[in-house]
N, CA, C and O atoms as a GROMACS GRO file, in nm:
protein
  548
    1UNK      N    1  -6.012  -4.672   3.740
    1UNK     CA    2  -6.107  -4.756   3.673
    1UNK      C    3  -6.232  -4.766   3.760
    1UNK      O    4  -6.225  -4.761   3.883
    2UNK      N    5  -6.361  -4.781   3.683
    2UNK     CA    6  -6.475  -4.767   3.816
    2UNK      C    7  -6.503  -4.936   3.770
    2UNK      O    8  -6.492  -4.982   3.656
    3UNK      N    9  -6.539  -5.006   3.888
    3UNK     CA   10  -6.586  -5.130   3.901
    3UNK      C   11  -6.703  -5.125   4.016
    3UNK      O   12  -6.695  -5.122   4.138
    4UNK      N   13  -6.810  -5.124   3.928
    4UNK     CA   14  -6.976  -5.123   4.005
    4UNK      C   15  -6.947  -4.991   4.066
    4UNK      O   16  -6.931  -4.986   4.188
    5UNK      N   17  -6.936  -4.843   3.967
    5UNK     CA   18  -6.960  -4.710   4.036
    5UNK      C   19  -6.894  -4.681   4.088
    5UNK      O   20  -6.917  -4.562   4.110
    6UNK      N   21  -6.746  -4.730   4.171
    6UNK     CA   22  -6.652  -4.715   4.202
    6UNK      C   23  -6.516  -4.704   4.214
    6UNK      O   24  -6.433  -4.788   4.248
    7UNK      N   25  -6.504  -4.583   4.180
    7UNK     CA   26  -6.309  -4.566   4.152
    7UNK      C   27  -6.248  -4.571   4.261
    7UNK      O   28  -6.266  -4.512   4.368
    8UNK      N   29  -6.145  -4.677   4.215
    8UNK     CA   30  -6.062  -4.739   4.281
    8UNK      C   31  -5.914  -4.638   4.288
    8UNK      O   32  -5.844  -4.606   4.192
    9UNK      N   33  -5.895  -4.605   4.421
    9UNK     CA   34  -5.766  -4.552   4.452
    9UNK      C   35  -5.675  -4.654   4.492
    9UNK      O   36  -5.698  -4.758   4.553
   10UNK      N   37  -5.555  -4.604   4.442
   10UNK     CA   38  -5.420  -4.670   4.471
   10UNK      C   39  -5.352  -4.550   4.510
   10UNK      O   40  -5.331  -4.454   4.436
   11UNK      N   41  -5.302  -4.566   4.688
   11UNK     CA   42  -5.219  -4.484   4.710
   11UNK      C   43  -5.104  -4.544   4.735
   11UNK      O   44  -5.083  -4.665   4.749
   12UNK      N   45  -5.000  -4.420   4.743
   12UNK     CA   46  -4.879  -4.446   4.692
   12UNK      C   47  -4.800  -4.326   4.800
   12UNK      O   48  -4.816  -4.204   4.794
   13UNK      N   49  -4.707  -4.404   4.899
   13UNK     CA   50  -4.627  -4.304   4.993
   13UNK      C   51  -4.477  -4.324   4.946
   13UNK      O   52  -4.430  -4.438   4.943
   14UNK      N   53  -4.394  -4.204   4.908
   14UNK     CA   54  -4.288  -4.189   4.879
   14UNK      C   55  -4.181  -4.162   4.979
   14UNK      O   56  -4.214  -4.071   5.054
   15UNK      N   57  -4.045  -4.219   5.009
   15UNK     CA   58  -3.958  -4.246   5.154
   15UNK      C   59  -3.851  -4.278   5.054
   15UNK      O   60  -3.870  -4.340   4.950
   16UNK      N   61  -3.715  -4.221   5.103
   16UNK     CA   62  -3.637  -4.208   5.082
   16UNK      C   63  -3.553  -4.244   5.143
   16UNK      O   64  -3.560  -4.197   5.257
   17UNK      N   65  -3.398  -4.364   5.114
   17UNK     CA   66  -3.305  -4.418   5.214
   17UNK      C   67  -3.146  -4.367   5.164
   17UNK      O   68  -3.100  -4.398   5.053
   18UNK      N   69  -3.072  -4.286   5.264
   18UNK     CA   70  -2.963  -4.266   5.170
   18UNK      C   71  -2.817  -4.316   5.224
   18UNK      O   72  -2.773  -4.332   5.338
   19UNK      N   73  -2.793  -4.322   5.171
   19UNK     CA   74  -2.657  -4.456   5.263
   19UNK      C   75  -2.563  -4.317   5.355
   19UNK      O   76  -2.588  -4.197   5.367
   20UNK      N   77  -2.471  -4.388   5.396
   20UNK     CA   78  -2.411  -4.303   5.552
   20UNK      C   79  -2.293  -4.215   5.517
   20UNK      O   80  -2.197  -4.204   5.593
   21UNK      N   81  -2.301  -4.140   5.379
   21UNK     CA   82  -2.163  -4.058   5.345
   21UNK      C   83  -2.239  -3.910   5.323
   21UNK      O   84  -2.333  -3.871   5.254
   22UNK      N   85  -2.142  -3.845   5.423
   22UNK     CA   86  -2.149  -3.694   5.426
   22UNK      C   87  -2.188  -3.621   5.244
   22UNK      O   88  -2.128  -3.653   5.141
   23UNK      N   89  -2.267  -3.549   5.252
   23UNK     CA   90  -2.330  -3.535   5.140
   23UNK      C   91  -2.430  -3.566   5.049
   23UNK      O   92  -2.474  -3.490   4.963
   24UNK      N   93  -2.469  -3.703   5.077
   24UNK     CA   94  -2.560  -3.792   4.970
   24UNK      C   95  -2.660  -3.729   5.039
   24UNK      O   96  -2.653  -3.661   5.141
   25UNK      N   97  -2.788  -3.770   4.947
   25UNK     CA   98  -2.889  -3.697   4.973
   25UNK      C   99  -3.020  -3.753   4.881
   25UNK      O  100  -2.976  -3.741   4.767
   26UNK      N  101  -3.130  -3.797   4.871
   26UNK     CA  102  -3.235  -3.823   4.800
   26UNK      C  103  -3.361  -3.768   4.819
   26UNK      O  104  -3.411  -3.780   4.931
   27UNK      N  105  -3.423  -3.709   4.732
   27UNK     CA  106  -3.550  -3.632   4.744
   27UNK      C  107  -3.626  -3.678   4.630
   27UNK      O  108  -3.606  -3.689   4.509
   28UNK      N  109  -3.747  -3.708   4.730
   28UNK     CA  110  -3.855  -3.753   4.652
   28UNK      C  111  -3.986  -3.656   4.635
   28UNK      O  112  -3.959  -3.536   4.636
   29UNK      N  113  -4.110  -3.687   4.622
   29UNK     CA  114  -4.238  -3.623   4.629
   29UNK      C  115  -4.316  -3.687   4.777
   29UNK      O  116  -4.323  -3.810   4.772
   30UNK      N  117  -4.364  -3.637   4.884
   30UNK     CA  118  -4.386  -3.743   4.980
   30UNK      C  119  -4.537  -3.833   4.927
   30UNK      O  120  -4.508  -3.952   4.945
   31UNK      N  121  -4.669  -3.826   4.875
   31UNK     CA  122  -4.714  -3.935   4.839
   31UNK      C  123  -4.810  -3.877   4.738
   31UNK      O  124  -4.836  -3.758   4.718
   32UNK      N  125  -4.860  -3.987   4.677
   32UNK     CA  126  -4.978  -3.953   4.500
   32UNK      C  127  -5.063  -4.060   4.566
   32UNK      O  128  -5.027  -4.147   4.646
   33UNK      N  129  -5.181  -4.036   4.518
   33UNK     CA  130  -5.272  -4.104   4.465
   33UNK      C  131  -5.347  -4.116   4.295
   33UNK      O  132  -5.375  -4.047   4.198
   34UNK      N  133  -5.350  -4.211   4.330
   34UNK     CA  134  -5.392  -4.242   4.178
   34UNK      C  135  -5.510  -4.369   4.152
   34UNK      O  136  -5.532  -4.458   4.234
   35UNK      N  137  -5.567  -4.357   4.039
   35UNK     CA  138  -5.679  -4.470   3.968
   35UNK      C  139  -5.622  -4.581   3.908
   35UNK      O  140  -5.513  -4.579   3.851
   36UNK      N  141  -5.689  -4.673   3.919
   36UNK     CA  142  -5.661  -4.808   3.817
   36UNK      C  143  -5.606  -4.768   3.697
   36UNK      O  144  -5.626  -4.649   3.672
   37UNK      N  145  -5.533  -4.840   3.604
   37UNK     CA  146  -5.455  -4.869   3.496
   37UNK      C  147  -5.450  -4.723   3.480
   37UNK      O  148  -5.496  -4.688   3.371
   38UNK      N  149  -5.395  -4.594   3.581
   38UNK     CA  150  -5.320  -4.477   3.507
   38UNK      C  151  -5.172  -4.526   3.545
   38UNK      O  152  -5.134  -4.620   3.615
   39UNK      N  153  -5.089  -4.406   3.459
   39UNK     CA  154  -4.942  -4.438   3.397
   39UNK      C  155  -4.912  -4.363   3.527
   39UNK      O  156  -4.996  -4.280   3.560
   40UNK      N  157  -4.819  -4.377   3.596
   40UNK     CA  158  -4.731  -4.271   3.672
   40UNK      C  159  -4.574  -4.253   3.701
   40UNK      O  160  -4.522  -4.357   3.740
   41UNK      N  161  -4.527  -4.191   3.694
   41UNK     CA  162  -4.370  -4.182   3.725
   41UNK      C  163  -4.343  -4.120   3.853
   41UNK      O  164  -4.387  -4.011   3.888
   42UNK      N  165  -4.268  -4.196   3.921
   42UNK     CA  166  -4.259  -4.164   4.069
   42UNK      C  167  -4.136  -4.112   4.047
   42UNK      O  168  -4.062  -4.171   3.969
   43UNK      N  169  -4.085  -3.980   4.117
   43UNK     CA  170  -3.968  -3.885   4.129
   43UNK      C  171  -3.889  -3.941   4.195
   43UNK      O  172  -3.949  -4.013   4.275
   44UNK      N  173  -3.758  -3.949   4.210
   44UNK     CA  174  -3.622  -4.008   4.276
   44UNK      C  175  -3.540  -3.862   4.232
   44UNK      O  176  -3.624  -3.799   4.168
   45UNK      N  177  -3.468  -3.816   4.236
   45UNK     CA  178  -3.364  -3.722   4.253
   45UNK      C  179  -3.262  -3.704   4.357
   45UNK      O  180  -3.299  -3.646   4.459
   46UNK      N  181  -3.152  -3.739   4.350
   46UNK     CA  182  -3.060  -3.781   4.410
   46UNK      C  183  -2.928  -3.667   4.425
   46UNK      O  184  -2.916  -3.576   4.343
   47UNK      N  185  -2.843  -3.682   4.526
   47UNK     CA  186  -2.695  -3.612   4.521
   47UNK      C  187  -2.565  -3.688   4.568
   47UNK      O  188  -2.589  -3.775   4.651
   48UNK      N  189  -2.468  -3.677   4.542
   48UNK     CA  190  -2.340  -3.774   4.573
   48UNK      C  191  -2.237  -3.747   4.523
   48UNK      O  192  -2.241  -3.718   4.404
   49UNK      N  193  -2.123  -3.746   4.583
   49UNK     CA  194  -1.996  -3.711   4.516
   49UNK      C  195  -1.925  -3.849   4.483
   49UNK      O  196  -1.808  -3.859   4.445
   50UNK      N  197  -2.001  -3.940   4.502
   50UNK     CA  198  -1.940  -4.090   4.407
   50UNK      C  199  -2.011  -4.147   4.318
   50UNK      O  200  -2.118  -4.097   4.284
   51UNK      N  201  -1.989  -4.201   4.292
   51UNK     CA  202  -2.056  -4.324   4.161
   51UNK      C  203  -2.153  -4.407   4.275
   51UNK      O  204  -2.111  -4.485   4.361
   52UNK      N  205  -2.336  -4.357   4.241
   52UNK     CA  206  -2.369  -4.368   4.283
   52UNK      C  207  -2.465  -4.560   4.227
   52UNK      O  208  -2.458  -4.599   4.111
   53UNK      N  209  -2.550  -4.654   4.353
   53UNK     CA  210  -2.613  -4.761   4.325
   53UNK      C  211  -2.704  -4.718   4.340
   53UNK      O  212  -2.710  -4.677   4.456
   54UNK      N  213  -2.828  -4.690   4.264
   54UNK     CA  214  -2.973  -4.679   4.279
   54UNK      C  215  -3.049  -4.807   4.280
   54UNK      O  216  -3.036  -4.902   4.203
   55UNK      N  217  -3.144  -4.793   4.395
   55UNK     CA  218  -3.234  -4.865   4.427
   55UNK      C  219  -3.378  -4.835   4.414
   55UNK      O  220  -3.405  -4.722   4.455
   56UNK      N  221  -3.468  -4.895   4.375
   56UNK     CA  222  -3.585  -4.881   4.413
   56UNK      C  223  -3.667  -4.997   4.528
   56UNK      O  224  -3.635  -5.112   4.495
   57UNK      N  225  -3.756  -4.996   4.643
   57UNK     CA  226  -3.787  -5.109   4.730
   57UNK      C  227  -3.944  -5.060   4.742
   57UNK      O  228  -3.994  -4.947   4.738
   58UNK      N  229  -3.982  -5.150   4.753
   58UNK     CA  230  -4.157  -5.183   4.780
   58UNK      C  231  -4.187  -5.193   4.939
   58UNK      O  232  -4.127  -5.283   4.999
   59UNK      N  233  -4.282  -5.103   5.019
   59UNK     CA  234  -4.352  -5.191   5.116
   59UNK      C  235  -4.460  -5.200   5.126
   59UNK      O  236  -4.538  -5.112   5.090
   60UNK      N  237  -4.484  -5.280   5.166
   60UNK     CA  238  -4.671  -5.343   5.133
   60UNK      C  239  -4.749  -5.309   5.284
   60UNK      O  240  -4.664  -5.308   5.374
   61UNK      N  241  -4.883  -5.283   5.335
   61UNK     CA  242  -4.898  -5.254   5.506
   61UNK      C  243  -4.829  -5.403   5.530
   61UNK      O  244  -4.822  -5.506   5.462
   62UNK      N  245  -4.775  -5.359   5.676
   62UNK     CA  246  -4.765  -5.424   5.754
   62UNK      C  247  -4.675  -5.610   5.685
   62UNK      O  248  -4.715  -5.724   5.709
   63UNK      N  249  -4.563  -5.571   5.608
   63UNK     CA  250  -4.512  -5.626   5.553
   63UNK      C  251  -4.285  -5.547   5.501
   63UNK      O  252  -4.251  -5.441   5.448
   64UNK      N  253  -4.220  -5.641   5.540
   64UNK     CA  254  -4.092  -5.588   5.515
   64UNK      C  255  -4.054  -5.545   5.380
   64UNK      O  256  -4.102  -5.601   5.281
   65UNK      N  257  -3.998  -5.481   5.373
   65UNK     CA  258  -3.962  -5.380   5.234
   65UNK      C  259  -3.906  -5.498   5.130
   65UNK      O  260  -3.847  -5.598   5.170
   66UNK      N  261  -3.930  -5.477   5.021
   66UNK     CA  262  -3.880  -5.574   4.921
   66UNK      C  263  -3.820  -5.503   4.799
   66UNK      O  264  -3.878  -5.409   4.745
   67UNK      N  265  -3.704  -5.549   4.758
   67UNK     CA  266  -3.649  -5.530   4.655
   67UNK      C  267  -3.720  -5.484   4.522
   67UNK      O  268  -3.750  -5.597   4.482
   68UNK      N  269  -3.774  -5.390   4.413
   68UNK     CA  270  -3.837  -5.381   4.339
   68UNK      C  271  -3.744  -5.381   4.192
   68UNK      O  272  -3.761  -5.442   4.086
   69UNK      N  273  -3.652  -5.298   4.230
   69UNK     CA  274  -3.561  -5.300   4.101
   69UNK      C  275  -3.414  -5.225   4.144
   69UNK      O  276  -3.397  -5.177   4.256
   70UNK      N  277  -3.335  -5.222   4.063
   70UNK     CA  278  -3.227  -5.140   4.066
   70UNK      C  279  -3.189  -5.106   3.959
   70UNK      O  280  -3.264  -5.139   3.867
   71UNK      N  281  -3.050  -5.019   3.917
   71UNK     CA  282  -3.037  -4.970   3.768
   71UNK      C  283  -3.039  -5.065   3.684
   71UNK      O  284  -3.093  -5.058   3.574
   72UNK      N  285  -2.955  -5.206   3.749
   72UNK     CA  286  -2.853  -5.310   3.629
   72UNK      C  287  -2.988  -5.410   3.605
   72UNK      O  288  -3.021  -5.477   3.507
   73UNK      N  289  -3.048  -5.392   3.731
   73UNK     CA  290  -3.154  -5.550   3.762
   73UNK      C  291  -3.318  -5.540   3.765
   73UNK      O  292  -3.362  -5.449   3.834
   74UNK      N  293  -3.398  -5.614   3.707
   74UNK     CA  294  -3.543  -5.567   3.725
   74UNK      C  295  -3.579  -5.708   3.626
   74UNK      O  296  -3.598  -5.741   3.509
   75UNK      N  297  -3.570  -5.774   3.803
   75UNK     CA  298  -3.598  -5.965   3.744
   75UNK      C  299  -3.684  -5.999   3.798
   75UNK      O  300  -3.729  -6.108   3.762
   76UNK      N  301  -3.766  -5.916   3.931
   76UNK     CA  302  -3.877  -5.970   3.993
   76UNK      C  303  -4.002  -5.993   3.927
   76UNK      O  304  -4.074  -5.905   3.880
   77UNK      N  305  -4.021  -6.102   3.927
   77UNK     CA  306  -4.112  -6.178   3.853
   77UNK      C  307  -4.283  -6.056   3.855
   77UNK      O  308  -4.361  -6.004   3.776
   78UNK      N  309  -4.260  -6.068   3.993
   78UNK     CA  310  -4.385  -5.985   4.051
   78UNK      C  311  -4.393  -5.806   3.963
   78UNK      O  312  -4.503  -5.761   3.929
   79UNK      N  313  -4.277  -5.736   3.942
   79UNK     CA  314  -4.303  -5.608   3.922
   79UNK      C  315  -4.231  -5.606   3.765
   79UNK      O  316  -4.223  -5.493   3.718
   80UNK      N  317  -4.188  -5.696   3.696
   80UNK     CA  318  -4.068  -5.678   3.618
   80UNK      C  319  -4.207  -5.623   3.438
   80UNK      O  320  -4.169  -5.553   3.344
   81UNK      N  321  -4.326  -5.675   3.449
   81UNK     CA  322  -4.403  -5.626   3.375
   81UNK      C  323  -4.460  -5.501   3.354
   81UNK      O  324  -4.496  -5.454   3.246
   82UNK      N  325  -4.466  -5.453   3.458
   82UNK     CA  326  -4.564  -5.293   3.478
   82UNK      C  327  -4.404  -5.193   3.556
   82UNK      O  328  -4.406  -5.096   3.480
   83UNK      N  329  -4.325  -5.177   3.619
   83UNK     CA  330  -4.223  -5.162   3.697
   83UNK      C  331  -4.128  -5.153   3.608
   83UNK      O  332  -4.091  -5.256   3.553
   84UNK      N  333  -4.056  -5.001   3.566
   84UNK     CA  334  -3.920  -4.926   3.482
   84UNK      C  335  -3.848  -4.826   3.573
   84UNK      O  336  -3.902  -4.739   3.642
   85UNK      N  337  -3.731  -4.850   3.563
   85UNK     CA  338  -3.708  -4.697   3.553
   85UNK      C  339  -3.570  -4.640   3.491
   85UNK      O  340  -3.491  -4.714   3.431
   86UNK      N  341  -3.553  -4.525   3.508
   86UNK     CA  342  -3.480  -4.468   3.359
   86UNK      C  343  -3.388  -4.382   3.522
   86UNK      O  344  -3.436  -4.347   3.630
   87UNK      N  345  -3.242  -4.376   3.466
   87UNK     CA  346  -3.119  -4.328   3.544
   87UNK      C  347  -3.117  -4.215   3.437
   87UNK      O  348  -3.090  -4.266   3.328
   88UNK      N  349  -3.136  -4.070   3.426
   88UNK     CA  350  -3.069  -3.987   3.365
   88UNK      C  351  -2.974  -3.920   3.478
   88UNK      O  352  -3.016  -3.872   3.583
   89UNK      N  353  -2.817  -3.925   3.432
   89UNK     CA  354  -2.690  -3.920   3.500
   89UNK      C  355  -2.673  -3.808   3.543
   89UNK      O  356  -2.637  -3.783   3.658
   90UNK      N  357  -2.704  -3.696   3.423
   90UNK     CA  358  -2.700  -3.539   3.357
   90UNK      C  359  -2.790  -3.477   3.480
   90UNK      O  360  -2.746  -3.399   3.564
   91UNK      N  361  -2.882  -3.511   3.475
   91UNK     CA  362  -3.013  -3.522   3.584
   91UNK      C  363  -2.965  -3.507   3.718
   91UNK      O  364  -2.980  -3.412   3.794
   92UNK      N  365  -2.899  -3.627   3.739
   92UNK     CA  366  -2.910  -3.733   3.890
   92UNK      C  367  -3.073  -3.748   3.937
   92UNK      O  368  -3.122  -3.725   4.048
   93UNK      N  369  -3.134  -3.795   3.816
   93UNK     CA  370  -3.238  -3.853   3.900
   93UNK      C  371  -3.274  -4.042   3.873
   93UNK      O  372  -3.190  -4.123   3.831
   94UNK      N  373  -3.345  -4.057   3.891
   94UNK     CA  374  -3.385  -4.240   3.837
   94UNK      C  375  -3.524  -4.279   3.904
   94UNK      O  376  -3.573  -4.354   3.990
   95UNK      N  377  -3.549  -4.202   3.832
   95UNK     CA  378  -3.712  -4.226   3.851
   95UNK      C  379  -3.817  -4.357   3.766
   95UNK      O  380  -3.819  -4.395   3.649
   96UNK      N  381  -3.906  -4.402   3.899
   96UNK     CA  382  -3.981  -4.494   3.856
   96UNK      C  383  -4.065  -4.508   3.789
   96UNK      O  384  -4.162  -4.437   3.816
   97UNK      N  385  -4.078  -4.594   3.679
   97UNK     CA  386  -4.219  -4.519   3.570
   97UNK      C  387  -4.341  -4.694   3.639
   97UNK      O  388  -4.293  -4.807   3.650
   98UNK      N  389  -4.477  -4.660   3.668
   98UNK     CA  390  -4.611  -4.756   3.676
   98UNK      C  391  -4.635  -4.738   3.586
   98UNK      O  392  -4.666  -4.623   3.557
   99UNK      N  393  -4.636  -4.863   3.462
   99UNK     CA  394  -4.714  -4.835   3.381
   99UNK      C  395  -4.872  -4.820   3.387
   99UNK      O  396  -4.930  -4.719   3.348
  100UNK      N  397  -4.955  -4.963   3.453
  100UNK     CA  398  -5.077  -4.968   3.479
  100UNK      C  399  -5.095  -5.027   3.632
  100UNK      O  400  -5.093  -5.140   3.680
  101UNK      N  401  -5.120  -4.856   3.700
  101UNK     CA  402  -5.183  -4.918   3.920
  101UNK      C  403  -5.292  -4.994   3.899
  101UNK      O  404  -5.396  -4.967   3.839
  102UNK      N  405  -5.261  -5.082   3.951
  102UNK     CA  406  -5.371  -5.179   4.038
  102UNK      C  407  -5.352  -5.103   4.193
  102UNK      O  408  -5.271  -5.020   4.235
  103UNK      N  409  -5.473  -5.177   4.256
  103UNK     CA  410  -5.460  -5.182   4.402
  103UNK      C  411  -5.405  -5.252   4.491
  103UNK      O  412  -5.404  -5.234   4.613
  104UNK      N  413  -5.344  -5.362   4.408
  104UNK     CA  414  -5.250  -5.390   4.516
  104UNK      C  415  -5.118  -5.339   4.503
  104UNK      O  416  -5.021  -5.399   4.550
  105UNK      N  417  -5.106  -5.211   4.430
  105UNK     CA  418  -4.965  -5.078   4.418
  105UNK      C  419  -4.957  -5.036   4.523
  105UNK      O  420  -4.854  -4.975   4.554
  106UNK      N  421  -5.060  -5.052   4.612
  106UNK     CA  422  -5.089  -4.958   4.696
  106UNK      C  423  -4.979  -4.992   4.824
  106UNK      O  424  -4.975  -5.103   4.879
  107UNK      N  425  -4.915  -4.908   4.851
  107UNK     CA  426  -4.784  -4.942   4.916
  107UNK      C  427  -4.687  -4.792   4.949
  107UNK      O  428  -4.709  -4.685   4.893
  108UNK      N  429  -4.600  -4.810   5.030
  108UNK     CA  430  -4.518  -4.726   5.050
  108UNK      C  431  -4.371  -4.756   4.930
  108UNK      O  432  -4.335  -4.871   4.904
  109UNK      N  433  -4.335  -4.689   4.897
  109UNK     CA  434  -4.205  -4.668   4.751
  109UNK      C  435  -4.054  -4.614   4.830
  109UNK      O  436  -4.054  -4.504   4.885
  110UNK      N  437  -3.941  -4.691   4.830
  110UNK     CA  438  -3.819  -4.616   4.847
  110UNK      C  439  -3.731  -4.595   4.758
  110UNK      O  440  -3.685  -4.692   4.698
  111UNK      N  441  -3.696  -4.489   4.735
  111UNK     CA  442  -3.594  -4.494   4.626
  111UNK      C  443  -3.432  -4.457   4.735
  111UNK      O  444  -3.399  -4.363   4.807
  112UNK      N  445  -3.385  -4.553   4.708
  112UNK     CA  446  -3.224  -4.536   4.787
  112UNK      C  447  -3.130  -4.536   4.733
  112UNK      O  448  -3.125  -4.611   4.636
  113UNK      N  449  -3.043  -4.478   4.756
  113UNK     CA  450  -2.860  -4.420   4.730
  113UNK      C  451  -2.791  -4.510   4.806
  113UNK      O  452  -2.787  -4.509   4.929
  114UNK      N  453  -2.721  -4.608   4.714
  114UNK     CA  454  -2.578  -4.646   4.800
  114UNK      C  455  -2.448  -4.614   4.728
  114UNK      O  456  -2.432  -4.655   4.613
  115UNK      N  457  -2.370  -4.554   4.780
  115UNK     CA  458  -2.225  -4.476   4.713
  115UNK      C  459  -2.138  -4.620   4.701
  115UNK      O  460  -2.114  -4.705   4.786
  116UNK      N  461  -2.116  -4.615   4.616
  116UNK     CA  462  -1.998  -4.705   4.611
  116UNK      C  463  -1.837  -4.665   4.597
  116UNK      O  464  -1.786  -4.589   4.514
  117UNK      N  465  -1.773  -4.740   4.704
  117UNK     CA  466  -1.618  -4.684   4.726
  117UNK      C  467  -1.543  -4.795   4.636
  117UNK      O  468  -1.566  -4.916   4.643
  118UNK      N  469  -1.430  -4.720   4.534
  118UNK     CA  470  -1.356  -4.844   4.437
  118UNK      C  471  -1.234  -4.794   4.522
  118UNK      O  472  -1.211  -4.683   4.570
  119UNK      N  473  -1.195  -4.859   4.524
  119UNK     CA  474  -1.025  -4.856   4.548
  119UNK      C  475  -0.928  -4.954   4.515
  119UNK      O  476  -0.959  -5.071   4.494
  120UNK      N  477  -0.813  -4.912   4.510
  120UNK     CA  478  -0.722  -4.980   4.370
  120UNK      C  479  -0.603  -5.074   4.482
  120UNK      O  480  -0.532  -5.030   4.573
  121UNK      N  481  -0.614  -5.160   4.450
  121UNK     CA  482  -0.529  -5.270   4.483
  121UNK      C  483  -0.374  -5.247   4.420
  121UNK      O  484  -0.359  -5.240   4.298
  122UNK      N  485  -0.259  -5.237   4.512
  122UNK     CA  486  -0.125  -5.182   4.433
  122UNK      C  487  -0.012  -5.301   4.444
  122UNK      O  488   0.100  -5.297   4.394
  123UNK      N  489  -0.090  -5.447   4.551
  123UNK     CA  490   0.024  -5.535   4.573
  123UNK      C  491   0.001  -5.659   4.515
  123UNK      O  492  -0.097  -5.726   4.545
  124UNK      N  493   0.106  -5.704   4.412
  124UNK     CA  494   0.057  -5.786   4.320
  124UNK      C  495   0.022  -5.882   4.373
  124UNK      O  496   0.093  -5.928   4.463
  125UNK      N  497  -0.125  -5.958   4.328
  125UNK     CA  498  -0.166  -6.036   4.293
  125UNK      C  499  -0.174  -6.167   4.214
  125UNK      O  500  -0.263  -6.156   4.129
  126UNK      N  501  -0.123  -6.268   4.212
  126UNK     CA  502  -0.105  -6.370   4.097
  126UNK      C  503  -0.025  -6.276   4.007
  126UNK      O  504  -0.077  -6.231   3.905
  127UNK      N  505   0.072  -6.252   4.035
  127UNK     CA  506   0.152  -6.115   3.930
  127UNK      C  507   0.114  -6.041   3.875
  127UNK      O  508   0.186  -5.992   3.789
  128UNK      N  509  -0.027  -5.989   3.894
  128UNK     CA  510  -0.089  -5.912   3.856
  128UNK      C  511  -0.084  -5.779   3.993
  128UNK      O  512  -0.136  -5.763   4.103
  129UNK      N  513   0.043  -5.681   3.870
  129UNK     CA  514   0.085  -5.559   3.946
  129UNK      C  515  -0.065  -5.441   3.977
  129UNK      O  516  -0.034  -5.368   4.071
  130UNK      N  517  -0.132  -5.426   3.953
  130UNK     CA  518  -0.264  -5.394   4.012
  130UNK      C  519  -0.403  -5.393   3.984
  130UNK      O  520  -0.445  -5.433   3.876
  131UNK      N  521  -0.461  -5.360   4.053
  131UNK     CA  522  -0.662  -5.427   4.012
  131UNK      C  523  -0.690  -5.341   4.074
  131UNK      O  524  -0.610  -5.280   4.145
  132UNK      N  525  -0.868  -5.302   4.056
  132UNK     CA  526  -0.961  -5.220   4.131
  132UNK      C  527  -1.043  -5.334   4.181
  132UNK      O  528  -1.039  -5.455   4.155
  133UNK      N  529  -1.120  -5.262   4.260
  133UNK     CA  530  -1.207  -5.348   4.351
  133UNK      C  531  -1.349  -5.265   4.418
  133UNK      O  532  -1.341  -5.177   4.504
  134UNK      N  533  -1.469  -5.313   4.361
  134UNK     CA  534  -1.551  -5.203   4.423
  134UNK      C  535  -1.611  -5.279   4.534
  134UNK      O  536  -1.613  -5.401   4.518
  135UNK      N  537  -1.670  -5.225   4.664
  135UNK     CA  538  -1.677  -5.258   4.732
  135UNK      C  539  -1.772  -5.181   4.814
  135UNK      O  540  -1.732  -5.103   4.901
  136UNK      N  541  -1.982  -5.214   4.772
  136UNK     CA  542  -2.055  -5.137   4.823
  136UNK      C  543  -2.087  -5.104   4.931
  136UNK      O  544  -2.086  -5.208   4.995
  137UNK      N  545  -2.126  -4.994   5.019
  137UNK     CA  546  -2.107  -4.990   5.159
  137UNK      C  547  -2.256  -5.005   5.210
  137UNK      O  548  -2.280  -5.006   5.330
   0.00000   0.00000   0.00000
């Protein structure tokens, strides 16, 4: 968007966190720039031999990383308007869609992998002869 002759960049650095199991793996694009109110979809593409938790996290300069969304959740008041993203499974990717950058987008982006381990409980419980239990690492 130009405001008084001037287009406004929003940059955007892409970082990747992948939890501590042999194999996992996340690849992103390393960074875009972009203009006021354009659309962008930020790349996540992922690998894992479990049932994987996708994350997305925000960092702002000189500020600690913040929660932006995840598959199930996207309640932050702050991003929950402009801030999507779509899990295709088939894929393994879960990529972030901006609808409209401002400048204060302007930030570093993580998209992270946490594997989740289920394992099955075999000793009854309240007589309940067995249960699963997931238990993220």
């Amino acid at each position: 968007m130009l405001q008084g002759g001037k287009a406004h960049l929003v940059n955007i650095i892409l970082l990747c966190v992948v939890g501590m199991t042999q194999g996992d793996a996340v690849h992103q694009l390393p960074s875009i720039h972009l203009t006021e109110n354009e659309k962008r979809i930020l790349f996540c593409q992922y690998e894992t031999s479990g049932s994987p938790d996708l994350f997305w996290y925000i960092q702002e300069h000189n500020k600690a990383p913040e929660h932006l969304l995840n598959e199930y959740l996207n309640d932050n008041p702050r991003f929950k308007e402009r801030f999507s993203a779509s899990h295709e499974k088939s894929e393994k990717t879960f990529n972030l869609t901006l609808s409209a950058a401002v400048l204060s987008d302007s930030a570093t982006y993580f998209c992270a992998l946490r594997p989740t381990l289920c394992q099955s409980v075999s000793h009854p419980i309240q007589k309940l002869h067995a249960a699963s239990s997931c238990t993220g690492l």
